[in-house]
N, C-alpha and C positions, 0 to 999 in steps of 0.2 A: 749427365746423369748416368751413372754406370749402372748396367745390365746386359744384355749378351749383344749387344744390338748395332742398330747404326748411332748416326748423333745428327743433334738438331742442334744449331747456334753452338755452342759452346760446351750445352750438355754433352754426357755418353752415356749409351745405356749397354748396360754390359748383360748378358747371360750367360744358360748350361748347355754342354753338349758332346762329336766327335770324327772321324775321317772316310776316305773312298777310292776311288779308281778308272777308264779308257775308248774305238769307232770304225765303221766299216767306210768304202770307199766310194764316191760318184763325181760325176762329173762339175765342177766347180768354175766360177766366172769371178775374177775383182772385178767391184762396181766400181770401188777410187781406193786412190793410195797415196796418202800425205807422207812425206818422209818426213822421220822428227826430226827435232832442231838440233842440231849439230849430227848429222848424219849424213856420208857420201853415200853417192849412188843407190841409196837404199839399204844402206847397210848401219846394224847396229854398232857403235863405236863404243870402246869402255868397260866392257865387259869381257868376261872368261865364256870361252865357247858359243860368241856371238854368233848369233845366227843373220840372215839376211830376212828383211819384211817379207820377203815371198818365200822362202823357206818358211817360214813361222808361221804365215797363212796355210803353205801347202798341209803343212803338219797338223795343224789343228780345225784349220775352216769344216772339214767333214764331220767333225763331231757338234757343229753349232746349226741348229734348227728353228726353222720359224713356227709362233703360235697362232692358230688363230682359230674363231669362232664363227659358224656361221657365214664361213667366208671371208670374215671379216680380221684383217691381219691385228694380231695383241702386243706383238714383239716376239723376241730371240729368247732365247735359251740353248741349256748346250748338255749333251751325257757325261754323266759321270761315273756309271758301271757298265758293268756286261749284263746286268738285271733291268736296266733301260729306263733306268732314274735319270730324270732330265732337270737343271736348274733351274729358277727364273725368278724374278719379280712377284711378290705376290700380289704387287698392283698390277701385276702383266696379267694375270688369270684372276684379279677379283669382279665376282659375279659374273663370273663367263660359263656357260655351257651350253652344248657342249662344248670338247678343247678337241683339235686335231692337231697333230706333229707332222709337217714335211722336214724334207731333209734336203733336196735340190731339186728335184724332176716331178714337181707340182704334185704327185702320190701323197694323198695323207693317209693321216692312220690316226685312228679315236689314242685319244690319251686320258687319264682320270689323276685328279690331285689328289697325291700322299697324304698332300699335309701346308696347311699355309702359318707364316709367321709374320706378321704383318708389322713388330715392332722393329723385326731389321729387313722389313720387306724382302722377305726369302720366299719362295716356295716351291717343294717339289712335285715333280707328276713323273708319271710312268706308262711307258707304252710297252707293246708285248711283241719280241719281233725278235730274230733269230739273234744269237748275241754275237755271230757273225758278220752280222752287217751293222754294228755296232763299235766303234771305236773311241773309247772313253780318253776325255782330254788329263793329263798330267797336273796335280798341282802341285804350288810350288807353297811359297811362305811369305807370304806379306810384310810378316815382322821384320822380316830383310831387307825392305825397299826403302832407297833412299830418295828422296826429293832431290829431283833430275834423271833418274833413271828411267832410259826410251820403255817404252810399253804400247803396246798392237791392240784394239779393240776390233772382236770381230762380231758379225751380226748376220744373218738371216729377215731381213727384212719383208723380201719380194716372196720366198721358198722356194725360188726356182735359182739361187744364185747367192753367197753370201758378199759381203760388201767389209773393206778394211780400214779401218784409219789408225793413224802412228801421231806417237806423241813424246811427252815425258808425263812424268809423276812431278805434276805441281806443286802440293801439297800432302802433307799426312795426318794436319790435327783434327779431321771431321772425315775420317773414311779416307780413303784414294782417289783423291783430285787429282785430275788430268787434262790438260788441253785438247788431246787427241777427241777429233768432232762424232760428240753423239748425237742420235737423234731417237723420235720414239721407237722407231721400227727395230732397233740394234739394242734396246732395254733390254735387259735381264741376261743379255750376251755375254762374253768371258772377257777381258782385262788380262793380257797376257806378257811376261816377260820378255827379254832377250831369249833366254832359252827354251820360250815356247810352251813356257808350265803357268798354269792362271794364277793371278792374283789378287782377283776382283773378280765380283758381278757386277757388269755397271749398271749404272741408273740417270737421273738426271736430278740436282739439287732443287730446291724452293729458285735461287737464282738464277735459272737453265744452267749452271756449270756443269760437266762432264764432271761426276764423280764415281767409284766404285767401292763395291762393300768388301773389305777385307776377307782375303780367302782364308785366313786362319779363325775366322769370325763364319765364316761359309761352313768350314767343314764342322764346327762343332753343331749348329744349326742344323744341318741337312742329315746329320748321322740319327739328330732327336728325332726328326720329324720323318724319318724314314721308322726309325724305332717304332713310336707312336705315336705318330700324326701330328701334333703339338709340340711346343717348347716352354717349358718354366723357367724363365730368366730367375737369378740372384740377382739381387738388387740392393748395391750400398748405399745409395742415396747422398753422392753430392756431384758438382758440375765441374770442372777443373780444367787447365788451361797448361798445356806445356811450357816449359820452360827454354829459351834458347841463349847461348854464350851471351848474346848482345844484350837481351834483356836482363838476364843475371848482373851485367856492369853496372847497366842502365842504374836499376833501383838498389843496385848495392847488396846483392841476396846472400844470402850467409850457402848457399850450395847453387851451382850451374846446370845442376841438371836434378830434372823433378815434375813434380804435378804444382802449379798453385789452387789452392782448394778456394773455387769462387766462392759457390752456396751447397751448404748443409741441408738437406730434404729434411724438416721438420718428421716424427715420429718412425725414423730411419733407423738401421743400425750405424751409422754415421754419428746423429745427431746423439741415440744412446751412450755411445765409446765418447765423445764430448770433442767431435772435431771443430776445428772453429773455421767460420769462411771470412770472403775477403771482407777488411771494412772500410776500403775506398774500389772506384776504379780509375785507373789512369791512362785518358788516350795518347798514343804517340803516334805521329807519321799515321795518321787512319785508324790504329790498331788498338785493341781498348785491353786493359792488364788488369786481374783483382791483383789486389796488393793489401799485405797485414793478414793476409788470413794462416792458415798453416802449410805447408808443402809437404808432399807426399813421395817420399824417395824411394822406399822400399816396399812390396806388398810378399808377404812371408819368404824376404831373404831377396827376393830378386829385386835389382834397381828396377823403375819407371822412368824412362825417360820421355816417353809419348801416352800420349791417350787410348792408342792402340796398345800397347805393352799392356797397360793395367784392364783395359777391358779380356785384353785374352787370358789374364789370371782368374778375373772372374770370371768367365764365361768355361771354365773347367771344375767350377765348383756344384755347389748345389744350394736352395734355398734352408738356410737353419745351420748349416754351417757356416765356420770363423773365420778370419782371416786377420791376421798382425800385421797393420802398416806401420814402417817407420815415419813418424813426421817430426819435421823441423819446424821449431815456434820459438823464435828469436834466438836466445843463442841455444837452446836446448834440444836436445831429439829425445822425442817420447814415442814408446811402442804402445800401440793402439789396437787393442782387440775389437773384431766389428762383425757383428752377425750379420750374415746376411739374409734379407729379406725379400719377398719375391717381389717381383715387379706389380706394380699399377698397371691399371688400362690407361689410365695419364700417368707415364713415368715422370712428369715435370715437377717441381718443385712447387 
């Protein structure tokens, strides 16, 4: 289901929003260090100006901090200015107060919620403290990452130390799936590149998998609710499935790369533009495919080739404005105007 958001099954939900920026220094402990797969000695392979896992921890671990309530630890989060906006989970802070921020040397400090989004489990808080001692993490672009690409999850668990695990980017059709090992205490943590700039909040999926919420999906989120407090997701209303080389053969698809458009959200700007969804589905090797419905290649001019692509076009718009997708419906391509509509408290169909 598109709206600004994360995604459940197969839905996305896409929203509105926009960008940020950097941390001071302390005394720092790795708790463990998995080296990703295909990597010597600790070192990123594959990339331009790779960094080493302990460089990329040195770099960034001081800007990731543990939450907690009461004493009681909620998970990580990390800065993102010199104004002492901190990211997280809004399942990491929901119904918690009060909230403390450490940073390594067990020192808290009261922290108060900006603002919570719970459709793409964001939220932020802010603490007030010299913006010296403050050194906000880099970020990077998510729309960039390819499946296999190494990535660093770092976390704040204990607050007296943060903890690192190394992976790859497993996945990209439901968020930033990752092997690299999470756990609750490293929620709402940063998901970080080769070169040290985040591209994820992570979380943990319905099936425990290590996933993280696109950092291009972050910054437009964290800029609203900094703004004011809330976010108004657009909302196209329908559920879609990327398209890959092999499945394109597979069923014989008149274009290789695209959205298949599963389900149509009844009383949607979708369903008004008259998108059609799948009308079988087809599992192969595990993996279940709509098929017959229409494919979505364009959203005003720019190809879709992921689930992430199209949500980050909506998620710069706004609810009541339009958007023309190109879609393909057998052998024809038709441009489809589609108002957008604000999100439900149930985005589902």
């Amino acid at each position: 289901m598109l709206t600004a958001a994360g995604v459940v099954g197969s839905a996305v939900t896409i929203g509105a929003a926009s960008a940020f920026g950097a941390l001071g220094s302390s005394t720092t402990t790795v708790r463990e260090i998995t080296p990703p797969v295909g990597a010597d000695s600790g070192t990123f392979v594959g990339t331009a100006k790779a960094m080493t896992i302990h460089d990329v921890y040195v770099r960034d671990a001081p800007g990731v901090v543990q939450l907690a309530s009461a004493g009681r630890p909620l998970g990580s989060g990390f800065v993102v200015d010199k104004v002492g906006h901190i990211v997280t989970n809004a399942g990491v802070v929901e119904d918690a107060a009060p909230i403390s921020v450490s940073f390594s040397n067990r020192e808290r400090m009261p922290a108060t919620v900006v603002g919570r989004d719970p459709s793409t489990d964001l939220a932020v808080l802010q603490v007030h403290i010299s913006s010296r001692a403050l050194t906000p993490l880099a970020l990077g672009e998510s729309a960039d990452l390819r499946v296999g690409d190494p990535v660093v999850a770092i976390g704040n668990p204990l607050g007296d130390g943060r903890s690192v695990t190394a992976g790859i980017v497993s996945a990209l059709d439901h968020g930033v799936r990752t092997d690299a090992k999470l756990s609750h205490g490293t929620w709402g943590g940063p998901l970080v590149n080769a070169q040290g700039a985040v591209v994820g909040v992570t979380s943990l999926s319905r099936d425990g998998s290590g996933v993280a919420i696109p950092i291009d999906t972050v910054r437009i989120v964290v800029a609203e609710l900094i703004a004011s407090g809330r976010v108004e997701h657009p909302f196209i209303g329908v559920q879609t499935r990327a398209i890959t080389p092999a499945v394109a053969e597979l069923f014989r698809l008149p274009v290789s790369r695209g959205l298949l458009v599963s389900t149509v959200c009844s009383s949607t700007g979708a369903a008004s533009a008259g998108l059609h969804g799948a009308t079988q589905e087809v599992t192969v090797a595990g993996n279940t495919w709509p098929i017959g419905g229409d494919i979505i290649v364009k959203a005003d001019g720019v190809p879709v080739g992921s689930v992430g692509a199209l949500r980050a076009l909506v998620a710069q718009m706004q609810p009541g404005q339009s958007m023309t997708l190109d879609v393909v419906r057998g052998t024809k391509t038709l441009f489809l105007h589609v108002k957008l509509g604000r999100q439900p408290l149930s985005p589902r169909c």
